[in-house]
gemmi code that builds the backbone of each chain (N, CA, C; Angstrom):
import gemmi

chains = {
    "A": [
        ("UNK", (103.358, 111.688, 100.630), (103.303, 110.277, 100.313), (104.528, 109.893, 99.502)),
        ("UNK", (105.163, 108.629, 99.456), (106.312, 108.145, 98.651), (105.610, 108.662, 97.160)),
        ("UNK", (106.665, 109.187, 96.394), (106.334, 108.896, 95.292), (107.232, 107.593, 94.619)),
        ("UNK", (106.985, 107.522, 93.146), (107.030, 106.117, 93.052), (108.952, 106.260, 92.567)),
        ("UNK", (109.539, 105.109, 92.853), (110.873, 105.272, 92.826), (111.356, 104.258, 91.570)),
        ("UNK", (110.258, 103.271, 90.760), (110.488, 102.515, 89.425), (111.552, 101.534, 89.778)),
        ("UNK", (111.820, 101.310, 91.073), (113.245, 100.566, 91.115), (111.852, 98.926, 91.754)),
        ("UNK", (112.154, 98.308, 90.498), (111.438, 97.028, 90.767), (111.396, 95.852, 91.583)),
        ("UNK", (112.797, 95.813, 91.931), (113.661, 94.878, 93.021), (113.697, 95.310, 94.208)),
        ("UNK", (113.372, 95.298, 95.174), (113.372, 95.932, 96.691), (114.930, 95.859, 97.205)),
        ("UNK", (115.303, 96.430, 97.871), (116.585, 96.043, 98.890), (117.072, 94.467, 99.493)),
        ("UNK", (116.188, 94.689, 100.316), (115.506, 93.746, 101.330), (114.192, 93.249, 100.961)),
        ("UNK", (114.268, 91.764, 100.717), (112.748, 90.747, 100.632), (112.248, 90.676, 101.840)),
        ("UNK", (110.897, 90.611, 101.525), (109.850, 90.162, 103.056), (110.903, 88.438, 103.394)),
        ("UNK", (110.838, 88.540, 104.659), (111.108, 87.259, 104.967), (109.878, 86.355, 106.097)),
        ("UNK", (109.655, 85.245, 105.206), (108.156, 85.268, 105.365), (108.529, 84.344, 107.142)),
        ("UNK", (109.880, 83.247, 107.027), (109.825, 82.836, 108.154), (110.286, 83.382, 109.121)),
        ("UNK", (110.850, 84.441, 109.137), (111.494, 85.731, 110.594), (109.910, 86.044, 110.905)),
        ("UNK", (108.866, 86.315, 110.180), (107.869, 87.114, 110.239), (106.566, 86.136, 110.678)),
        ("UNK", (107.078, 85.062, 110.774), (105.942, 83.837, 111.032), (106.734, 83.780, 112.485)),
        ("UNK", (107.697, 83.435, 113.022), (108.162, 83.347, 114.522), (108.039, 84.718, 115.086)),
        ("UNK", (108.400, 85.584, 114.574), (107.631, 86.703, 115.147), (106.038, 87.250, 115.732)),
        ("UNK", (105.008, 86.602, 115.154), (104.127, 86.264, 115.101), (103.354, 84.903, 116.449)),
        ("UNK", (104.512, 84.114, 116.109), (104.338, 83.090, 117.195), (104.757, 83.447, 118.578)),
        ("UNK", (106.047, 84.356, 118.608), (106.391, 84.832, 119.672), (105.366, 85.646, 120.475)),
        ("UNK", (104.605, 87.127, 119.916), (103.686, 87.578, 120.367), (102.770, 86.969, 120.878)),
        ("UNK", (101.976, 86.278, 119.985), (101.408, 85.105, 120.575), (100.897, 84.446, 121.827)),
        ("UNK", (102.223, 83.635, 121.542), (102.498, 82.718, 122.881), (102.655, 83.779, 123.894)),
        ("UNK", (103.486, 84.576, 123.897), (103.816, 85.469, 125.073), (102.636, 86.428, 125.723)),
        ("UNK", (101.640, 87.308, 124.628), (100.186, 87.449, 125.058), (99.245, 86.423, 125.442)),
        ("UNK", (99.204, 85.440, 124.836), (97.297, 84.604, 125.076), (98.016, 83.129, 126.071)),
        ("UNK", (99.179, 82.809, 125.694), (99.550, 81.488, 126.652), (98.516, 80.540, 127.164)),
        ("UNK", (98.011, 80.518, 128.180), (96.992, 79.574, 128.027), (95.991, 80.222, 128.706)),
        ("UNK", (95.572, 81.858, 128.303), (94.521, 82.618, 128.844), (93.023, 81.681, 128.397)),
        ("UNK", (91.967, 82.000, 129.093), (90.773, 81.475, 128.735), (90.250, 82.517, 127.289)),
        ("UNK", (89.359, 82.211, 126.479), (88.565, 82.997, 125.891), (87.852, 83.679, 127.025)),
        ("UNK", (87.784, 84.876, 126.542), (86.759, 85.886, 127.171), (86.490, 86.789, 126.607)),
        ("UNK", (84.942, 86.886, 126.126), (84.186, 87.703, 125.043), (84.505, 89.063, 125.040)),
        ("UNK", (84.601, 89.891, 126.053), (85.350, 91.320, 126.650), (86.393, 91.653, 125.965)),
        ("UNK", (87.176, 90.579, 127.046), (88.616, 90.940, 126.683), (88.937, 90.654, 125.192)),
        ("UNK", (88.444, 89.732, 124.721), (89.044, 89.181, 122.980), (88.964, 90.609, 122.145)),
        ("UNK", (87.830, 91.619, 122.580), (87.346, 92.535, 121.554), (88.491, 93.222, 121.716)),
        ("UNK", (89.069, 93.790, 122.593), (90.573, 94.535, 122.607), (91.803, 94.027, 122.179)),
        ("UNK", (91.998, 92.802, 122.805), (93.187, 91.791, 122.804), (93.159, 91.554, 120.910)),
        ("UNK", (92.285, 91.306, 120.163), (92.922, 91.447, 118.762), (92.962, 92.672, 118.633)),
        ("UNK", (92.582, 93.856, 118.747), (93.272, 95.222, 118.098), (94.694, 95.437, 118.425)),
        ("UNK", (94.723, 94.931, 119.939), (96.236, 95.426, 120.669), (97.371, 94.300, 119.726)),
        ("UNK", (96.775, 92.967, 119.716), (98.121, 92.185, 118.937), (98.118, 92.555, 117.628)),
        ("UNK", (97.249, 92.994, 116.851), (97.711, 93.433, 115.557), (98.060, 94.315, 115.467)),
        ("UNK", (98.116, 95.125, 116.583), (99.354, 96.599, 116.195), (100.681, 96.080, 116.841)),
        ("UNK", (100.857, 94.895, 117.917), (101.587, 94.898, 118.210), (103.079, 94.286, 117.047)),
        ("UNK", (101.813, 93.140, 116.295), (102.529, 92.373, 115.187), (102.996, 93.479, 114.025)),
        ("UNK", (102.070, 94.434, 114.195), (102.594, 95.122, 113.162), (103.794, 96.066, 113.190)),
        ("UNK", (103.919, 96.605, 115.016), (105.035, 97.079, 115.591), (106.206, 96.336, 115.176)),
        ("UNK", (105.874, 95.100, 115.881), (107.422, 94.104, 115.426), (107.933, 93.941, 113.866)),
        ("UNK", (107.034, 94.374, 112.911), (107.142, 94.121, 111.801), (108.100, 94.968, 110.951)),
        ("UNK", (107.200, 96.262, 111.344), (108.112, 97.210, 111.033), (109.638, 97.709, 111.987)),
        ("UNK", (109.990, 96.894, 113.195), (111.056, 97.039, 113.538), (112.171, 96.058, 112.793)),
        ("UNK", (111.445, 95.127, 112.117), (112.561, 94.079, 111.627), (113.034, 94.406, 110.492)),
        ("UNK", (112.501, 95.808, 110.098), (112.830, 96.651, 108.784), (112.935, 95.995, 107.216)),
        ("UNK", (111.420, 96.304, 106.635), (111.608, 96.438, 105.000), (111.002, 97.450, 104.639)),
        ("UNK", (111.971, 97.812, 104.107), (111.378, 99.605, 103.582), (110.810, 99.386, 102.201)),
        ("UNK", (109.963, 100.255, 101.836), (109.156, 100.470, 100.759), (108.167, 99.223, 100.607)),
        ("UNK", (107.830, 98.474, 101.787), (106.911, 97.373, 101.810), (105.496, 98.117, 102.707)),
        ("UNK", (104.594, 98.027, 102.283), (102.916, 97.847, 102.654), (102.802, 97.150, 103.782)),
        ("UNK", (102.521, 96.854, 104.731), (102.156, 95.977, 105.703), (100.664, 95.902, 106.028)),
        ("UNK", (100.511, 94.649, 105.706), (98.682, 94.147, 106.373), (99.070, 93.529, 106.816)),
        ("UNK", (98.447, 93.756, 108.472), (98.228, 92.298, 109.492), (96.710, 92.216, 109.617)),
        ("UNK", (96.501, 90.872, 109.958), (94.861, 90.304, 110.384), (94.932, 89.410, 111.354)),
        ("UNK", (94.271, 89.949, 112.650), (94.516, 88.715, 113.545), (92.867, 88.130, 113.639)),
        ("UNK", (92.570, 87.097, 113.722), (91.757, 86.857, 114.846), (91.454, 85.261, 116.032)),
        ("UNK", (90.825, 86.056, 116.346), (90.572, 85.128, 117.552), (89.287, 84.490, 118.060)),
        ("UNK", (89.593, 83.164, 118.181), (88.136, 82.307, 117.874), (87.715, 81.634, 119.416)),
        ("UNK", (86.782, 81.065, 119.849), (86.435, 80.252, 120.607), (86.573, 78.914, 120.627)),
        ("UNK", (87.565, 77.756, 120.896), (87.837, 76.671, 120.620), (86.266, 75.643, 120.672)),
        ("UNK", (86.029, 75.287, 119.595), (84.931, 74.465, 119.583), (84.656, 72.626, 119.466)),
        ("UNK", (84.534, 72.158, 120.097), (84.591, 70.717, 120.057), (84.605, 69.715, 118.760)),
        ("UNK", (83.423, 70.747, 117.701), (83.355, 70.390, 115.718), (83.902, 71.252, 115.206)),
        ("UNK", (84.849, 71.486, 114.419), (85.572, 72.502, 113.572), (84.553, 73.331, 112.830)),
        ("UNK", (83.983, 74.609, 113.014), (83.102, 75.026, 112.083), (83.412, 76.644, 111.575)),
        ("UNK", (84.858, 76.226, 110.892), (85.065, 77.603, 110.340), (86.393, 76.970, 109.318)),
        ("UNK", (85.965, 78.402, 108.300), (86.870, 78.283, 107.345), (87.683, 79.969, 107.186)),
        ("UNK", (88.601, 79.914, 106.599), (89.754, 81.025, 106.732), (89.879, 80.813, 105.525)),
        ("UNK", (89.991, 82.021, 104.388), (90.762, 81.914, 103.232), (90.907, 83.358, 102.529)),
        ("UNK", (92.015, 83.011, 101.989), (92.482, 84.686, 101.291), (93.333, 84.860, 100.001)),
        ("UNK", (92.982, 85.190, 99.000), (93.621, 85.283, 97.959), (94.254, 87.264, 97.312)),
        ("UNK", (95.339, 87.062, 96.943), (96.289, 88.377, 96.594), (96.137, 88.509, 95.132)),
        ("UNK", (96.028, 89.867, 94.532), (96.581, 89.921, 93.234), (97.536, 91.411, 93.768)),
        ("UNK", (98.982, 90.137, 93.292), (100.375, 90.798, 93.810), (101.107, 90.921, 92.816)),
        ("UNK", (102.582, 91.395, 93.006), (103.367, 90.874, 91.911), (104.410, 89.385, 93.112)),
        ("UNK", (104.610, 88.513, 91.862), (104.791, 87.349, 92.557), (106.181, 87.288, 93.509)),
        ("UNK", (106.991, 88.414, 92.405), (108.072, 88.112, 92.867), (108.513, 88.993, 94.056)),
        ("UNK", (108.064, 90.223, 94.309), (108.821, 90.578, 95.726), (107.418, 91.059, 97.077)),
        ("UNK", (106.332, 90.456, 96.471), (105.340, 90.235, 97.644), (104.769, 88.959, 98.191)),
        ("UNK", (104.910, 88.718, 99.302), (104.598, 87.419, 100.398), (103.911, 87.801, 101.442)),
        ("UNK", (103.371, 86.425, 102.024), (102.968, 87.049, 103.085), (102.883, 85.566, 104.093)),
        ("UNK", (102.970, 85.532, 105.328), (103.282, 85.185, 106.778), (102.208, 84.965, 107.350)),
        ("UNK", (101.552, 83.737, 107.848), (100.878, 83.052, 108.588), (101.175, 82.245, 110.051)),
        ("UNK", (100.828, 82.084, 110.975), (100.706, 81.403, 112.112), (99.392, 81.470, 112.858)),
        ("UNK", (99.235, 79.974, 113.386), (97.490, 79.914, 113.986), (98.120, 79.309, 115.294)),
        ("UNK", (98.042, 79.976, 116.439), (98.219, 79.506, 117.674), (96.936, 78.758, 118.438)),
        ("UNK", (96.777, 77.734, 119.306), (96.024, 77.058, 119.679), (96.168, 76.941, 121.593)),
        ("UNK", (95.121, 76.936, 122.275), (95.153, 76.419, 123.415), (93.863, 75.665, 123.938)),
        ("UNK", (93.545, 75.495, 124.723), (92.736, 74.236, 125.329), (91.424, 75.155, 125.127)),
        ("UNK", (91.650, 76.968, 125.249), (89.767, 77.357, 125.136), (89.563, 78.182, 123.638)),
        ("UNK", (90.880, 78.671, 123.343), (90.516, 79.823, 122.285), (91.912, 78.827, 120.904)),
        ("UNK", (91.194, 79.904, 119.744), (92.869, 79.527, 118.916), (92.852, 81.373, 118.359)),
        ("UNK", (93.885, 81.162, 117.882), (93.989, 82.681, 117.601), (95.068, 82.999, 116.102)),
        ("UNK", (94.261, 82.972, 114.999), (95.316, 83.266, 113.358), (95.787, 84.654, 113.132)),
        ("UNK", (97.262, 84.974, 113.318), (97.601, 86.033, 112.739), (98.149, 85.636, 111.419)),
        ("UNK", (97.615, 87.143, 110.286), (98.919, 87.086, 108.862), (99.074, 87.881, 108.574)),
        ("UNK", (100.057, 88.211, 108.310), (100.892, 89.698, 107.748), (101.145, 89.200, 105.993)),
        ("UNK", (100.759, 90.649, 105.427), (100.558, 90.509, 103.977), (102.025, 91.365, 103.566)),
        ("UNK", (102.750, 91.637, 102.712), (103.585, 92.143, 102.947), (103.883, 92.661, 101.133)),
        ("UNK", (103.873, 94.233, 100.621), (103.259, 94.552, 99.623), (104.434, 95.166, 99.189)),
        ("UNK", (105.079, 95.261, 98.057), (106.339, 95.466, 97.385), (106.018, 96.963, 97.128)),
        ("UNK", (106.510, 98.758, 97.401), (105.808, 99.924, 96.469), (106.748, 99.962, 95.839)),
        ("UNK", (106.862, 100.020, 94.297), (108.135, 100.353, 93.816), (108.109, 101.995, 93.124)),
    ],
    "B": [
        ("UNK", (107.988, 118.703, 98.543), (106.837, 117.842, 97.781), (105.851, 118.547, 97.468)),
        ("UNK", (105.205, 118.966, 96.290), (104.143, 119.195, 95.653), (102.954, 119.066, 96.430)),
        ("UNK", (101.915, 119.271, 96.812), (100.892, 118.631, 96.857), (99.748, 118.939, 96.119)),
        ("UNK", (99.018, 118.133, 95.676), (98.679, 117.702, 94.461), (97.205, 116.879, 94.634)),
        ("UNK", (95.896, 117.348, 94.024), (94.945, 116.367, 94.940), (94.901, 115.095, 94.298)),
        ("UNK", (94.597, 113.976, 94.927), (94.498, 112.640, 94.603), (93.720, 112.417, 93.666)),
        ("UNK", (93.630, 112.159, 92.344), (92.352, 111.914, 91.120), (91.663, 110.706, 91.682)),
        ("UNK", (90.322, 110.902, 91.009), (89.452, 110.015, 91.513), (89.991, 108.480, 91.447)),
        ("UNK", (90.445, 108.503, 90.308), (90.759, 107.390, 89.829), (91.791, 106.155, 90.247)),
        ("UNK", (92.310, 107.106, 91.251), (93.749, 106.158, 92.218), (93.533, 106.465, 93.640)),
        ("UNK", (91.710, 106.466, 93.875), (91.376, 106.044, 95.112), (90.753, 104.847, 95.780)),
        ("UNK", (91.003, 104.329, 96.650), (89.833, 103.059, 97.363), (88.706, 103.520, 97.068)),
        ("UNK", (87.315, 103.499, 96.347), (86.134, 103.338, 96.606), (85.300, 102.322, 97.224)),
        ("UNK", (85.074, 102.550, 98.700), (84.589, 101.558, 99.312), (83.173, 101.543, 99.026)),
        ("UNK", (82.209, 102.060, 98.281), (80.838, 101.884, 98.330), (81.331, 100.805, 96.840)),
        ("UNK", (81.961, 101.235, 95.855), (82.036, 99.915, 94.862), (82.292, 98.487, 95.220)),
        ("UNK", (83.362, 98.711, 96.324), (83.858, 97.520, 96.796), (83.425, 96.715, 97.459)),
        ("UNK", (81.996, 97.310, 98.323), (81.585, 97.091, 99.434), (80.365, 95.660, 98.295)),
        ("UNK", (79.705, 96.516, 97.307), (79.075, 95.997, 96.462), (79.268, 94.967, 95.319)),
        ("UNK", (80.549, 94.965, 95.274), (81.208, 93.776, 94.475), (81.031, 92.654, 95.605)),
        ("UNK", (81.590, 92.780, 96.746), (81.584, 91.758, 97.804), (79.984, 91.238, 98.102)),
        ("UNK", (79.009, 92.020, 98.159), (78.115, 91.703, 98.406), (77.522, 91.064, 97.269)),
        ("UNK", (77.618, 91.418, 96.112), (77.026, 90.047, 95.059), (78.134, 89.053, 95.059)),
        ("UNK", (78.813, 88.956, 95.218), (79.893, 87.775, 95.342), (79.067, 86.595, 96.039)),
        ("UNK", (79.141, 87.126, 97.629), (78.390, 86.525, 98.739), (77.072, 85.818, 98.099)),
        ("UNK", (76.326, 86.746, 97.843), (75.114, 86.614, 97.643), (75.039, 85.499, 96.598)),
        ("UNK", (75.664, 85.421, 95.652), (75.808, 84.514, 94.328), (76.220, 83.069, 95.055)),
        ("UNK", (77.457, 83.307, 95.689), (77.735, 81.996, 96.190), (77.131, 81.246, 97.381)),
        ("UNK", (76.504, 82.170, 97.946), (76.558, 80.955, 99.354), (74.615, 81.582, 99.460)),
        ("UNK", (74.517, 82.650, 98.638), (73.427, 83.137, 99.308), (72.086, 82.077, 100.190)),
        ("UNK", (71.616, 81.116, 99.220), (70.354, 80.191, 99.353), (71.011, 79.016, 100.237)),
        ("UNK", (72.416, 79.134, 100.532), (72.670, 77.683, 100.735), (72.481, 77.474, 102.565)),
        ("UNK", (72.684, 76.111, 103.027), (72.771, 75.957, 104.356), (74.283, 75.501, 104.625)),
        ("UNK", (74.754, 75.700, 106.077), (76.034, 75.513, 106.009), (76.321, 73.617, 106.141)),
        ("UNK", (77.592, 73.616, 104.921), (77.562, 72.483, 105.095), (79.294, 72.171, 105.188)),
        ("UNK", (79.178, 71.565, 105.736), (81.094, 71.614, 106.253), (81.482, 70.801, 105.058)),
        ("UNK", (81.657, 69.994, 104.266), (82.592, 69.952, 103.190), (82.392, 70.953, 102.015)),
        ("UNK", (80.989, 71.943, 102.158), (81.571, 72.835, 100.842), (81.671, 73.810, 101.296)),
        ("UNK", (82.283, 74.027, 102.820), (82.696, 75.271, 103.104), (84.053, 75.782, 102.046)),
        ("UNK", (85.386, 74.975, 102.157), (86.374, 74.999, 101.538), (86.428, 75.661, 100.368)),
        ("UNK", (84.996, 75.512, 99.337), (85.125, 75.508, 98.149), (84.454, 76.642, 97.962)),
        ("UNK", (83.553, 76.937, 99.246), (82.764, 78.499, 98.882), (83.678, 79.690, 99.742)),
        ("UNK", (84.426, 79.663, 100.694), (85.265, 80.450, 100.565), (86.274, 80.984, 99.629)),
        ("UNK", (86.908, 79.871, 98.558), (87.343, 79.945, 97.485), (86.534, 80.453, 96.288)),
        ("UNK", (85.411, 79.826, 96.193), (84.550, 80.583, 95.348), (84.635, 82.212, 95.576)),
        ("UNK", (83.946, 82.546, 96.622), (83.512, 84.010, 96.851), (84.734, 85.463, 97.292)),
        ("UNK", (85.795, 84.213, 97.472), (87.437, 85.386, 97.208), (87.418, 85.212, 95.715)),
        ("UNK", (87.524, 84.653, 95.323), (88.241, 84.605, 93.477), (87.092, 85.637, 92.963)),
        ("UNK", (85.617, 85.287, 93.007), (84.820, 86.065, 92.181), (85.212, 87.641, 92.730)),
        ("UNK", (85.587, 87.586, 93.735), (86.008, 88.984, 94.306), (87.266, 89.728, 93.719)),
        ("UNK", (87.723, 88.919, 93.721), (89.386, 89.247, 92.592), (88.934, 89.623, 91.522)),
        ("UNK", (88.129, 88.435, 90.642), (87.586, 88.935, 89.477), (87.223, 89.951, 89.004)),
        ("UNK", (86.180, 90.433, 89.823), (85.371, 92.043, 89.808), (86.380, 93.164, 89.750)),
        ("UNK", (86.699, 92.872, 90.772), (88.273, 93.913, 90.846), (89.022, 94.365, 90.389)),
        ("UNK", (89.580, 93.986, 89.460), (90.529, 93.528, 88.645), (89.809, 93.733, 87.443)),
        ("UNK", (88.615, 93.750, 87.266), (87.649, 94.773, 86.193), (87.622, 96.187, 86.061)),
        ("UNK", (88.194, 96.081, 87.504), (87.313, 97.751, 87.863), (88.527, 98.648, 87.034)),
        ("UNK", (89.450, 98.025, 86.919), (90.770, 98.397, 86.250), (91.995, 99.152, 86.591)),
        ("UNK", (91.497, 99.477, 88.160), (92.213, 100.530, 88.710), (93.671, 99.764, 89.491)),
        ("UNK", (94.717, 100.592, 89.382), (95.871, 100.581, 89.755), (95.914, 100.063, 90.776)),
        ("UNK", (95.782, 98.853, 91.425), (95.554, 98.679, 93.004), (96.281, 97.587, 92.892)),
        ("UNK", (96.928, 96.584, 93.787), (96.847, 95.397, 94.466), (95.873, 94.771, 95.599)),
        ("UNK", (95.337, 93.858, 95.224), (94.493, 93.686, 96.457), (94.499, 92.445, 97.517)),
        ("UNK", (93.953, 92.740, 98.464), (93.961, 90.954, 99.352), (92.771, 91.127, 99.800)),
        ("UNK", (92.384, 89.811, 99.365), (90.634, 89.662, 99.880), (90.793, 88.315, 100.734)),
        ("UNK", (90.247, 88.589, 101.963), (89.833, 87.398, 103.078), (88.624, 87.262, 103.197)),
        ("UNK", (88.483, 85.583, 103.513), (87.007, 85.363, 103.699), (86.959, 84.230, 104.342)),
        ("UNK", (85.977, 84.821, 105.492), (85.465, 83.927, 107.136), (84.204, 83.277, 107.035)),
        ("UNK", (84.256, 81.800, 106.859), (82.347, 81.328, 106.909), (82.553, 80.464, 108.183)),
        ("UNK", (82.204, 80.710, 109.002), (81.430, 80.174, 110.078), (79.841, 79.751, 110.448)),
        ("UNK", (79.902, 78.909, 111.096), (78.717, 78.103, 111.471), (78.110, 79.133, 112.430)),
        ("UNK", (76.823, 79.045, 112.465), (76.156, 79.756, 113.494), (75.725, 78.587, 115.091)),
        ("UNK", (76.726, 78.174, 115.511), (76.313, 77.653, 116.738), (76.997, 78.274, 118.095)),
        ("UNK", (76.958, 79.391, 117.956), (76.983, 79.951, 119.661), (78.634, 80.413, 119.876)),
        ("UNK", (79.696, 79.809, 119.089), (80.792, 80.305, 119.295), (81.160, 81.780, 119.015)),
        ("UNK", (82.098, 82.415, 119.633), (82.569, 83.349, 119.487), (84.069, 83.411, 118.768)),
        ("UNK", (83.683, 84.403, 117.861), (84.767, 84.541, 116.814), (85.191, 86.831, 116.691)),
        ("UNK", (86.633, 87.048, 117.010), (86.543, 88.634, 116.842), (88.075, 88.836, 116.062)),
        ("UNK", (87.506, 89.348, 114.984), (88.815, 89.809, 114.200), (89.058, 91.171, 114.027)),
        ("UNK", (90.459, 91.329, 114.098), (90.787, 93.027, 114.023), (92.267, 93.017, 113.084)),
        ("UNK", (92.417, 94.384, 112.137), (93.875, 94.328, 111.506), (94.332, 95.786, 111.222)),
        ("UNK", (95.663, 95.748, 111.331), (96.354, 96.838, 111.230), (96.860, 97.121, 110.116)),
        ("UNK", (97.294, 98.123, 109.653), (97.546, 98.460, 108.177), (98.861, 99.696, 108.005)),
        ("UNK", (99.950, 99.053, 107.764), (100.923, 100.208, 107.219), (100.762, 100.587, 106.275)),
        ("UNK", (100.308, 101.951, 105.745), (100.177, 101.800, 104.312), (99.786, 103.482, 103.825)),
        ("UNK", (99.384, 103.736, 102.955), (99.541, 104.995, 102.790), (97.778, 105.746, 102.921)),
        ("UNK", (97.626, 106.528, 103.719), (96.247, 106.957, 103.985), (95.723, 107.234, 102.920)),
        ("UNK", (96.032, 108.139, 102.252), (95.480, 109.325, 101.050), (94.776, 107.978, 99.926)),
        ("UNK", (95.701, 107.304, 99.632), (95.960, 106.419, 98.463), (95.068, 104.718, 98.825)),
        ("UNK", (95.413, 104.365, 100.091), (95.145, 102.877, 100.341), (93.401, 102.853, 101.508)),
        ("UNK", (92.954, 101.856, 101.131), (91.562, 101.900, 101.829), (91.430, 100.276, 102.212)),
        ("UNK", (90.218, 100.006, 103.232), (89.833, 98.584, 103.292), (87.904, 98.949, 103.636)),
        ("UNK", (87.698, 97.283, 103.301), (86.114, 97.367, 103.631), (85.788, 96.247, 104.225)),
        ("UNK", (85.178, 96.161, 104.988), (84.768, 94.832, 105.696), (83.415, 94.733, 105.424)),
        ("UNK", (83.071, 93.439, 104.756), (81.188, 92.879, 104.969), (81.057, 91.758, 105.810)),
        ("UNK", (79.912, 92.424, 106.657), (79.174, 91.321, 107.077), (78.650, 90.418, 106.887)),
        ("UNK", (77.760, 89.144, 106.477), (76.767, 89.172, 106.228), (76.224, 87.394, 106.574)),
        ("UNK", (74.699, 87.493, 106.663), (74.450, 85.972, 107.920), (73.258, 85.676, 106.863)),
        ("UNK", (72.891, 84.057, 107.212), (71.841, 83.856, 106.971), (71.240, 83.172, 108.175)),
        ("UNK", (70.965, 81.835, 107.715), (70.203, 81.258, 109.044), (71.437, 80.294, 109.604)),
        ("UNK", (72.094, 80.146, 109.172), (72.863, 79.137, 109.688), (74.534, 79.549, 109.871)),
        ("UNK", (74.720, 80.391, 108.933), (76.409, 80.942, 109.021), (76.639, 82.288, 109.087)),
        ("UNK", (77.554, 82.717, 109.610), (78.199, 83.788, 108.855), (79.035, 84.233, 108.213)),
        ("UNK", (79.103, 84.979, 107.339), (80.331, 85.172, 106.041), (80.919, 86.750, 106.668)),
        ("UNK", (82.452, 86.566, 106.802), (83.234, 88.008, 106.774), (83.953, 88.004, 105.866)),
        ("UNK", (84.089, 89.317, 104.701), (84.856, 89.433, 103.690), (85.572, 90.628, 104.017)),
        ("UNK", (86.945, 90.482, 103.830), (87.461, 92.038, 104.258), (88.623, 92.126, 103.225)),
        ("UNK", (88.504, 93.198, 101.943), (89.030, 93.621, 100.893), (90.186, 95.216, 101.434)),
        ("UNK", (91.315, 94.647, 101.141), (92.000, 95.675, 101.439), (92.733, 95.786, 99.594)),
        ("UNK", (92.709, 97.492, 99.606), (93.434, 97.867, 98.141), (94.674, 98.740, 98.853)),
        ("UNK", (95.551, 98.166, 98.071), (97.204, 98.805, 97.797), (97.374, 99.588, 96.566)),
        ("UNK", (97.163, 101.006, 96.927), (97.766, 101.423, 95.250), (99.481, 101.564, 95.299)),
        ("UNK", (99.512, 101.260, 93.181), (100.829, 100.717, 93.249), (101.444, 102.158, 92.797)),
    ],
}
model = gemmi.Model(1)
for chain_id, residues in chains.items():
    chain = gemmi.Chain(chain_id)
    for i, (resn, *xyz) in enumerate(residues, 1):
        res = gemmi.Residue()
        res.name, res.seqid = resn, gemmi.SeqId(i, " ")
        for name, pos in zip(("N", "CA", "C"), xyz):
            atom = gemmi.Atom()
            atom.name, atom.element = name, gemmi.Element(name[0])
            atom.pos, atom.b_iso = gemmi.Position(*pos), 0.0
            res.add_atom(atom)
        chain.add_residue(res)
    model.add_chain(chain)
structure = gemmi.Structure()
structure.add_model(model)
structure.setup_entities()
C-alpha cells in the first residue's frame, strides 16, 4: 500500500470540468437514446462506472482516491427522487465531478469523488 | 516494503457504519410519508447526521455519504460504483431501507488518510 508521503499539495489537481465531459462523453456514447430496460440497467451501471472510472484514471492524478457512482433511473412523468451527498474532505485539494444525462425513457447521474492521499 | 498487519483502528468497520446509517434513517424519515417538498431537507438531514456520527467515531478516515429517497410508485431506479482506492485500508456500505411509501439508499464510503 502507498505509504504516506506528508507532501500536502498534490502535483496535479482533480480537474473537476475535464472529469464532468468525460463523464458526459461516456454517457452519451453508451445510453444515447436507448430505452430503459430493467435487465439490461442492472449491468449497464456496473459496466459505466468502471468505465468512468477507466477514463479517470487515464487522464492521470496520482496519489488521488477515486469514487465513482452511477445510477440509472426510469424517466417518470412527477419527479419523485432526490440525490444528495455530503464529504468530510480537506477543502483544498479534494473535489468532485457531477453530470446527469437525460433521454425521453431513462436519466442516468454519474459522480466521481476525487480524494487527495498525502 | 514491510508488511505489517493493519491495527484495528485504521480499518472500515462496516457493522458500525452500517448502524450509524440505520439510526440516522430511522430518526429522520422513519414515521414519515413521502412528501415531495421535504424530501430536499431529509436527504440533507440524514447525510449530515451521518457525517456527524462519523466523525465521532474519531477514526482517521475521510468520508462521502450519499443519499437516495425515492417514492414508491413503480419506477425503476439501479445504482452501482467503482472505487480506486486502497483494499486493506478503504471500505464502503450500502443501506437499504423502505417503508410504505419510499425508499431510502445510503451508501457511506471511508478513505483512510
Amino acid at each position: 500500500r502507498y505509504e504516506n508521503t506528508y507532501k500536502t499539495e498534490p502535483d496535479v489537481k482533480f480537474r473537476s470540468a475535464e472529469v464532468r465531459d468525460t463523464i458526459k462523453d461516456i454517457f452519451e456514447r453508451e445510453l444515447g437514446t436507448m430505452k430503459y430496460d430493467k435487465e439490461r440497467c442492472i449491468s449497464l451501471t456496473t459496466t459505466l462506472s468502471e468505465k468512468i472510472k477507466h477514463s479517470v484514471k487515464i487522464l492521470g492524478f496520482p496519489r488521488y482516491k477515486i469514487v465513482v457512482v452511477v445510477a440509472i433511473g426510469e424517466q417518470e412523468t412527477h419527479p419523485s427522487i432526490a440525490f444528495t451527498s455530503r464529504c468530510i474532505w480537506n477543502q483544498n485539494t479534494d473535489n468532485f465531478s457531477e453530470y446527469t444525462f437525460k433521454n425521453a425513457s431513462l436519466y442516468a447521474v454519474g459522480l466521481v469523488y476525487a480524494m487527495y492521499m498525502d | 516494503m514491510d508488511e505489517f498487519q493493519t491495527g484495528e483502528e485504521t480499518a472500515f468497520v462496516t457493522d458500525e457504519v452500517t448502524n450509524i446509517v440505520k439510526e440516522a434513517i430511522e430518526s429522520t424519515i422513519g414515521p414519515n410519508a413521502y412528501q415531495h417538498n421535504k424530501v430536499n431537507q431529509w436527504t440533507s438531514n440524514v447525510v449530515e447526521q451521518c457525517l456527524n456520527q462519523l466523525t465521532k467515531l474519531g477514526k482517521p478516515f475521510k468520508y462521502i455519504v450519499t443519499c437516495v429517497i425515492m417514492q414508491k410508485n413503480g419506477a425503476g431506479l439501479h445504482t452501482a460504483s467503482s472505487c480506486f482506492w486502497d483494499n486493506g485500508t478503504d471500505g464502503s456500505c450500502t443501506v437499504r431501507w423502505e417503508n410504505k411509501t419510499m425508499y431510502c439508499i445510503v451508501s457511506v464510503f471511508g478513505l483512510a488518510i
